[in-house]
Wavefront OBJ file of the C-alpha trace (Angstrom):
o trace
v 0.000 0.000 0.000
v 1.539 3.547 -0.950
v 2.136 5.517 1.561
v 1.495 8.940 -0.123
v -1.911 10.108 -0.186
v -3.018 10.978 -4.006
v -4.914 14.084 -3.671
v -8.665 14.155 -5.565
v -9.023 17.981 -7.483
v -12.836 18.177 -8.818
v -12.959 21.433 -11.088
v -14.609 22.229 -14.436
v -12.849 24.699 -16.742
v -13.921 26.985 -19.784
v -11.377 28.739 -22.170
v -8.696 27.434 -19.406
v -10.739 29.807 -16.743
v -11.923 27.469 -13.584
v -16.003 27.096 -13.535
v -16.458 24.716 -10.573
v -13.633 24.446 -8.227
v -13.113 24.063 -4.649
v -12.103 27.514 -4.973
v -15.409 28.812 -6.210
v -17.520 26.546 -3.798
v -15.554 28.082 -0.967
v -16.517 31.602 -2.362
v -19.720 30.583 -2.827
v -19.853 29.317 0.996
v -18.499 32.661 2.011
v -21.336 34.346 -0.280
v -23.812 32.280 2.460
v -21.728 32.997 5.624
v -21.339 36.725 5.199
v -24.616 37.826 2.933
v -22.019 40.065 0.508
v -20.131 39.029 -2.242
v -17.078 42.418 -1.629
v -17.236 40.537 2.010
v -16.644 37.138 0.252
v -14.193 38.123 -1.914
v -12.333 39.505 0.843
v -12.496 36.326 3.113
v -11.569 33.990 0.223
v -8.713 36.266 -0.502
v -9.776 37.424 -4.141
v -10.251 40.144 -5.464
v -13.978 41.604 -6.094
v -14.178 41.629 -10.353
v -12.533 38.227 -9.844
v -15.155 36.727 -7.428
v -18.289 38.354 -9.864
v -16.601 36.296 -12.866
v -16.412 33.421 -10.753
v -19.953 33.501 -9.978
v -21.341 34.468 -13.407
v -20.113 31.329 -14.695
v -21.250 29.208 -12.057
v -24.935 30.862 -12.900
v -24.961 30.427 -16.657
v -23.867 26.789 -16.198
v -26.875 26.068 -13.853
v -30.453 25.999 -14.829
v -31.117 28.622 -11.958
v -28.983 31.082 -10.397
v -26.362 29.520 -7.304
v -27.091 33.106 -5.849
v -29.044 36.375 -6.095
v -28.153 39.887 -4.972
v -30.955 42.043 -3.156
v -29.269 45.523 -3.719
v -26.342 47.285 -5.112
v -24.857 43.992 -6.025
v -22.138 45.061 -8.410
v -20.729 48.019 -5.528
v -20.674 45.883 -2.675
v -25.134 45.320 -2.023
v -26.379 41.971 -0.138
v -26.434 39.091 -1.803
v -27.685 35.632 -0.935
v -27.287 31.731 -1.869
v -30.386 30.230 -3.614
v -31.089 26.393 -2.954
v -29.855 25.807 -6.611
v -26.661 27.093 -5.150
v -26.773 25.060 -1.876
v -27.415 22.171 -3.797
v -24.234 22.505 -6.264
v -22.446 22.947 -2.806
v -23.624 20.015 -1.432
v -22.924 17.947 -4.347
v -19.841 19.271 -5.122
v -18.706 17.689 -1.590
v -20.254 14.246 -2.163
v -18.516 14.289 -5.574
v -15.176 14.833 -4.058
v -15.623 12.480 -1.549
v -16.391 9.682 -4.079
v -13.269 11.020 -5.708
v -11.277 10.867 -2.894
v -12.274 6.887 -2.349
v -11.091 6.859 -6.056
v -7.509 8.413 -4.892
v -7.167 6.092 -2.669
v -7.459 3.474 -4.601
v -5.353 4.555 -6.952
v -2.397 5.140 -4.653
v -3.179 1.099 -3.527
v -3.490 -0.503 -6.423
v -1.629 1.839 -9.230
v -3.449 2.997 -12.624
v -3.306 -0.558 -14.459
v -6.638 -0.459 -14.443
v -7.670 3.178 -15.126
v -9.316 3.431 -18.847
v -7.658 6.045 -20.824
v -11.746 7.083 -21.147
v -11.645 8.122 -17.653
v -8.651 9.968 -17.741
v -9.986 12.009 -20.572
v -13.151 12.588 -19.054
v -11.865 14.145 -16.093
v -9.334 16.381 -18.061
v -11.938 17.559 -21.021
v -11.792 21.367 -21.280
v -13.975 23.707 -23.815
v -12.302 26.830 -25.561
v -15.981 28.375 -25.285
v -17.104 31.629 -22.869
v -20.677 30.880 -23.024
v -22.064 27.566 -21.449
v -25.430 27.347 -20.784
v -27.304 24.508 -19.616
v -30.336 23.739 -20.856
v -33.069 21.802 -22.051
v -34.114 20.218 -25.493
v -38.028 22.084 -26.103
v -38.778 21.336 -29.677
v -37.091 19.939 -32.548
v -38.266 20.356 -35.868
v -36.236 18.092 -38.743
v -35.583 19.269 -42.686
v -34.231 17.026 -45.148
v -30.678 18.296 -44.333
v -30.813 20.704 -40.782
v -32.698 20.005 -37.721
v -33.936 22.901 -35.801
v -33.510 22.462 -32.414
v -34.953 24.651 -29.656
v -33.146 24.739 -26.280
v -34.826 26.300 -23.541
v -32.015 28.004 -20.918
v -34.248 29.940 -18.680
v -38.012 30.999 -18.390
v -37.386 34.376 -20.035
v -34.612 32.691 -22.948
v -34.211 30.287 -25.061
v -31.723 29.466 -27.664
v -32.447 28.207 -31.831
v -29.640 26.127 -32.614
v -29.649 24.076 -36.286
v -27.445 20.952 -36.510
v -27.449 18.158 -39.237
v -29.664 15.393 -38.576
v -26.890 12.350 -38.127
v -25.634 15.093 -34.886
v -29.336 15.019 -34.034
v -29.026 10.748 -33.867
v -25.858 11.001 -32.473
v -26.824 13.288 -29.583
v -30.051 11.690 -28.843
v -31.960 14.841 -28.789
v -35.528 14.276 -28.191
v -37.559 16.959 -26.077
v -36.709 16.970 -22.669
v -32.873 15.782 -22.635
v -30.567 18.172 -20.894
v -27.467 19.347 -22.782
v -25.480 22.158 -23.087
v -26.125 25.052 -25.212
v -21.817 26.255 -26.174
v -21.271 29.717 -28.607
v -17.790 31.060 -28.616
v -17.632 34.888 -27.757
v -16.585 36.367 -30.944
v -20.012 34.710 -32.186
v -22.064 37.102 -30.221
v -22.879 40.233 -32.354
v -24.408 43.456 -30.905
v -26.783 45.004 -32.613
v -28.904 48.330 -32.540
v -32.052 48.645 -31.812
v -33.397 48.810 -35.573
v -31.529 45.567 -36.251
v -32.898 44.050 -33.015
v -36.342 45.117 -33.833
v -35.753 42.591 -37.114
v -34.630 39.752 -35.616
v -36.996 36.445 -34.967
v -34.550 34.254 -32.742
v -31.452 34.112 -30.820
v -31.869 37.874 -29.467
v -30.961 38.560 -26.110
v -31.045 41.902 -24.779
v -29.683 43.469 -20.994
v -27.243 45.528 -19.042
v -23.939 45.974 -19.698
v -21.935 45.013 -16.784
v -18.623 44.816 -18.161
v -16.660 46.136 -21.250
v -12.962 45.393 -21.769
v -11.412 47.759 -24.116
v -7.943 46.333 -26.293
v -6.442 48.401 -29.199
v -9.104 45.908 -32.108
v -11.303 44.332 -30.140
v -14.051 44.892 -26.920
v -15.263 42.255 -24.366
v -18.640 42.682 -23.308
v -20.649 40.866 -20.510
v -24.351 41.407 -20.940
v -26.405 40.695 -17.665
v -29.609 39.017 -19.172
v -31.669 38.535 -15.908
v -32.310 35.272 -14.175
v -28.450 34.947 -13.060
v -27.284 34.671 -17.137
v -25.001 36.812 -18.513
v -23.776 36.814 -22.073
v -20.582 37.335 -23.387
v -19.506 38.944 -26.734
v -15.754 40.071 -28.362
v -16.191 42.861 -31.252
v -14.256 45.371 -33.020
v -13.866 47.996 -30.734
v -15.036 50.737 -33.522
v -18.816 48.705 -33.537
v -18.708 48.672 -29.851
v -18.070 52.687 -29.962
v -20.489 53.304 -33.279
v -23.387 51.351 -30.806
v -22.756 53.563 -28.164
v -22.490 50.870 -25.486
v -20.841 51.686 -22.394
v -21.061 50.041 -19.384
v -24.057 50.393 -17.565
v -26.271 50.857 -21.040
v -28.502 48.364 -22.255
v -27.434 46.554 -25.344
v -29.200 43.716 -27.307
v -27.112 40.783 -29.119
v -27.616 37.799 -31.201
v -25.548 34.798 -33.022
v -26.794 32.611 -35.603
v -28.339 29.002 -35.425
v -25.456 27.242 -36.546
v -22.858 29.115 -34.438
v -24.579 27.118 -31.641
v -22.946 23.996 -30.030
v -24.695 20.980 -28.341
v -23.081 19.209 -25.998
v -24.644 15.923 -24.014
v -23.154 13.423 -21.546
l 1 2 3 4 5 6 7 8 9 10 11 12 13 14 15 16 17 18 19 20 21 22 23 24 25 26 27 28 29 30 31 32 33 34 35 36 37 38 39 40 41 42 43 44 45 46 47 48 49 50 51 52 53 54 55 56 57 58 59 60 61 62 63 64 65 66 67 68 69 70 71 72 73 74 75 76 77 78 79 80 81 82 83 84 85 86 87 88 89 90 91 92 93 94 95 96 97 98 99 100 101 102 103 104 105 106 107 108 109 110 111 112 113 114 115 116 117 118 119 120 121 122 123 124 125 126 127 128 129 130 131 132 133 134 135 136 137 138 139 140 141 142 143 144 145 146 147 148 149 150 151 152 153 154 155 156 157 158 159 160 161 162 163 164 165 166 167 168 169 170 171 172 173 174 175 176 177 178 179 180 181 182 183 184 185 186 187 188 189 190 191 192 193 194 195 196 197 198 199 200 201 202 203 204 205 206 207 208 209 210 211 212 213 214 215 216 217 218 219 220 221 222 223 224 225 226 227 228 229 230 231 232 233 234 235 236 237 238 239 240 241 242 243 244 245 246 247 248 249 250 251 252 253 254 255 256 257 258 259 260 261 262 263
């Protein structure tokens, strides 16, 4: 029997940017001991844009927000832990206490007998800044494209168009949970007479955040219901819109710029 114990690290990752990490579940702990998310970030020893990053993610990969904030949440307002967040809390524990049995076997009896499966599975990243889970609501099949209608919250819901051998492959049928992927520089902002135009895939909120380089912006749109949205322009369009933090901004991406994803 080895004598060394083999730690067990749970964490999801995005883009190379941690999701789901014993980090982020202890910031999310600290969101329910002390009621703030500056007072969170300060006990978890982060800064305060870092911890509201952390926790946008965590709320566009759930199907309801892990928290809510009552007032002033961006300067420093109350904010509190929803049961959707106690529950990712709670089994992000049991999770890593199954994997810690797995550790321990491993330091025991070696990794003869680990399938190269599982050791991709628990290493798979996604170059993608907007995961969304959701929920298969319609599908509607052509003779080439399916349609497929993914339902992320109450309030959105995303029109994705894949071929129909990924529709087999998947096993999309109404119902089935998957997740909805679209890379950043996807996401297009519009103006209002283009929004007014569009049928599907239009999303519309604050902006919360806008990252300026010499070509390109970064914008996080706040969509309501803990989802935010995340789009990288040419700076000029971002400028020519008029958006600025703090405006409200609507964007879209088309059909087929949309990823599914299933386990």
């Amino acid at each position: 029997m080895a004598e060394d114990k083999i730690d067990a690290y749970l964490v999801l990752r995005s883009g190379g940017r941690v999701l789901v990490g014993r980090d982020r579940i202890r910031l999310l702990e600290a969101v329910a001991e002390h009621g703030s998310i500056s007072k969170a970030a300060k006990a978890t020893g982060i800064s305060y844009k870092t911890a509201w990053e952390a926790v946008d993610a965590i709320n566009n990969l759930l199907p309801t927000p892990a928290f809510v904030t009552r007032t002033s949440g961006r300067v420093g307002g109350a904010a509190e832990i929803t049961d959707e967040g106690r529950r990712l809390i709670s089994v992000f524990h049991r999770l890593e206490d199954q994997l810690t049995k797995i550790s321990s076997l491993i330091a025991e009896e070696g990794l003869e007998d680990i399938g190269d499966a599982l050791m991709w599975g628990t290493g798979f990243k996604i170059s993608a800044r907007n995961i969304f889970h959701a929920e298969v609501l319609s599908i509607r099949r052509w003779p080439v494209d399916v349609e497929v209608i993914l339902k992320v919250s109450d309030d959105h819901a995303i029109h994705a168009i894949i071929t129909n051998a990924a529709t087999e492959q998947l096993g999309l049928v109404p119902g089935r949970k998957a997740l909805a992927i679209v890379k950043a520089p996807f996401v297009r902002l519009v103006s209002p007479d283009d929004a007014a135009k569009l049928r599907r895939n239009l999303f519309r909120g604050s902006v919360i955040q806008r990252i300026d380089a010499e070509v390109h912006s970064e914008v996080h749109l706040d969509l309501g219901n803990g989802k935010t949205l995340v789009a990288v322009v040419q700076r000029h369009q971002i400028e020519d819109l008029g958006i600025v933090e703090g405006s409200e901004a609507a964007a879209t991406f088309d059909p087929d710029h949309v990823i599914i994803a299933v386990d």
